[in-house]
N, C-alpha and C positions, 0 to 999 in steps of 0.2 A: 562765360557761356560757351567759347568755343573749344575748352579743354571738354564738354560734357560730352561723352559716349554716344548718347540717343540722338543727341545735332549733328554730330557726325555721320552717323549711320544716317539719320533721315538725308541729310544733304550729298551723300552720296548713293541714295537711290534718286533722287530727284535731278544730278547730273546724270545720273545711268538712263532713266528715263528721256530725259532732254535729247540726249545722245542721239537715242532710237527713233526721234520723234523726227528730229533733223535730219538721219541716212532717210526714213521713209520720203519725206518731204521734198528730198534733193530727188529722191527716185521717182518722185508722183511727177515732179515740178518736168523733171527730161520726158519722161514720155509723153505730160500731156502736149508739151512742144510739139513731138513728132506726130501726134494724134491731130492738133491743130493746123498744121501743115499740109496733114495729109486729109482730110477731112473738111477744111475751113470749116472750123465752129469755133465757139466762144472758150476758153481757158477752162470754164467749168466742167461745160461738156466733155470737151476736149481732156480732161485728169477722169471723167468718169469712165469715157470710153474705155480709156488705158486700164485704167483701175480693172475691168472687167474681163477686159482682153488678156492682160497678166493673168489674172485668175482660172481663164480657162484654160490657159497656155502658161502655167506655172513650172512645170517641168524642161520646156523649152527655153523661157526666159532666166531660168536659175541656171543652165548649162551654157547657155550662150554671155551670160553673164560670170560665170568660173571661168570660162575659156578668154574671154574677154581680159580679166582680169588679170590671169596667168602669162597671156601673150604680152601686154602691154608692162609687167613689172620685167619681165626677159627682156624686150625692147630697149624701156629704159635703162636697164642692167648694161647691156651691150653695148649699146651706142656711149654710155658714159662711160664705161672700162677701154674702148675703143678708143674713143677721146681724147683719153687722159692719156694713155699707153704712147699714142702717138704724138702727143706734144715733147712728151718724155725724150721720144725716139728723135723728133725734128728739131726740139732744141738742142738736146745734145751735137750734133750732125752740125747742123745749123747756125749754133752760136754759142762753140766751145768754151769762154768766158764767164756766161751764164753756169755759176756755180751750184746754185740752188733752182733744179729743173723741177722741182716739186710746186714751185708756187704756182710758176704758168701753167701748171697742167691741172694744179686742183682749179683756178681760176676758167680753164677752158674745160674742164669737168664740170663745173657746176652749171655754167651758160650750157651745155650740152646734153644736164637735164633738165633743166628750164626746158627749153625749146623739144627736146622729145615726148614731155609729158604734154607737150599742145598738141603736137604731131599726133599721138597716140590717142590722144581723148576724141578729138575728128574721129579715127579710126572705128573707137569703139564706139561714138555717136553713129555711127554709116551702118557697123552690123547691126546695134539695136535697131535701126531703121528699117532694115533690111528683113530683121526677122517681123517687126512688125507691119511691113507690108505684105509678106508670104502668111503670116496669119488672116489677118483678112482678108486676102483672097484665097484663102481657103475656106474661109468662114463663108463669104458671099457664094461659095460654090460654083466657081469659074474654074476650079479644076487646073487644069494647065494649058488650060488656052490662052493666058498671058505670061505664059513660062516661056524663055529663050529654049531653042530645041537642042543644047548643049544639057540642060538643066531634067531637060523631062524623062530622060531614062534612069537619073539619080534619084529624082523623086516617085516612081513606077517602082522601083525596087526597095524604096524605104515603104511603101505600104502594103505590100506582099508579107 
């Protein structure tokens, strides 16, 4: 049955779907976090909100989520080419004997992106955060009287 063409193809829209079902889910699951946090309400409420709030700020959340994304794959790029670069550099220096500098540096390469990709994910937890409390208080109509006065001439010339 599983050389048959149709099991295949069906079983491979049904991963394809699954797939989809899980980015949404991972992405309902983080905002309604921060909706509950920010709000105290129940998990439910808290993913409807979100659910809504995306939607009317769809264009914001898709950019700050591409930029998001692009910053934190540079990040980890960096910091683990950096990493690795410099164990290279210190062992050699360091412990002339040590023949093969390749292992200690792919081994402190990898702990290097371990630990950046926690570091990073905060990150981009803090902007989601971020954009999601500048939405709602735009929404509430509080304008920028909760804006820091560093902030309020960047936002005055984004609505012109």
């Amino acid at each position: 049955m599983k050389d048959n063409i149709v099991f295949k193809i069906v079983t491979c829209i049904i991963r394809c779907y699954l797939k989809c079902l899980d980015c949404c889910v991972k992405f309902m699951n983080k905002n309604a976090y921060i909706q509950v946090a920010l709000h105290n309400v129940s998990f439910c409420n808290g993913a409807k909100q979100s659910f809504w709030l995306i939607a009317h700020n769809a264009r914001r959340f898709t950019v700050v989520s591409m930029t998001g994304s692009i910053l934190s794959f540079l990040g980890k790029g960096i910091v683990t080419t950096a990493c690795f670069f410099l164990t290279q550099i210190l062992t050699k220096a360091m412990a002339p004997e040590v023949e093969m500098v390749f292992i200690p540096a792919a081994i402190v390469g990898i702990f290097a992106y371990m630990i950046s990709t926690i570091f990073l994910s905060v990150y981009d937890f803090a902007a989601l955060t971020i954009l999601h409390c500048f939405c709602l208080d735009e929404q509430q109509g509080t304008g920028t009287r909760n804006t820091p006065d560093g902030l309020k001439s960047f936002l005055e010339k984004d609505e012109e």
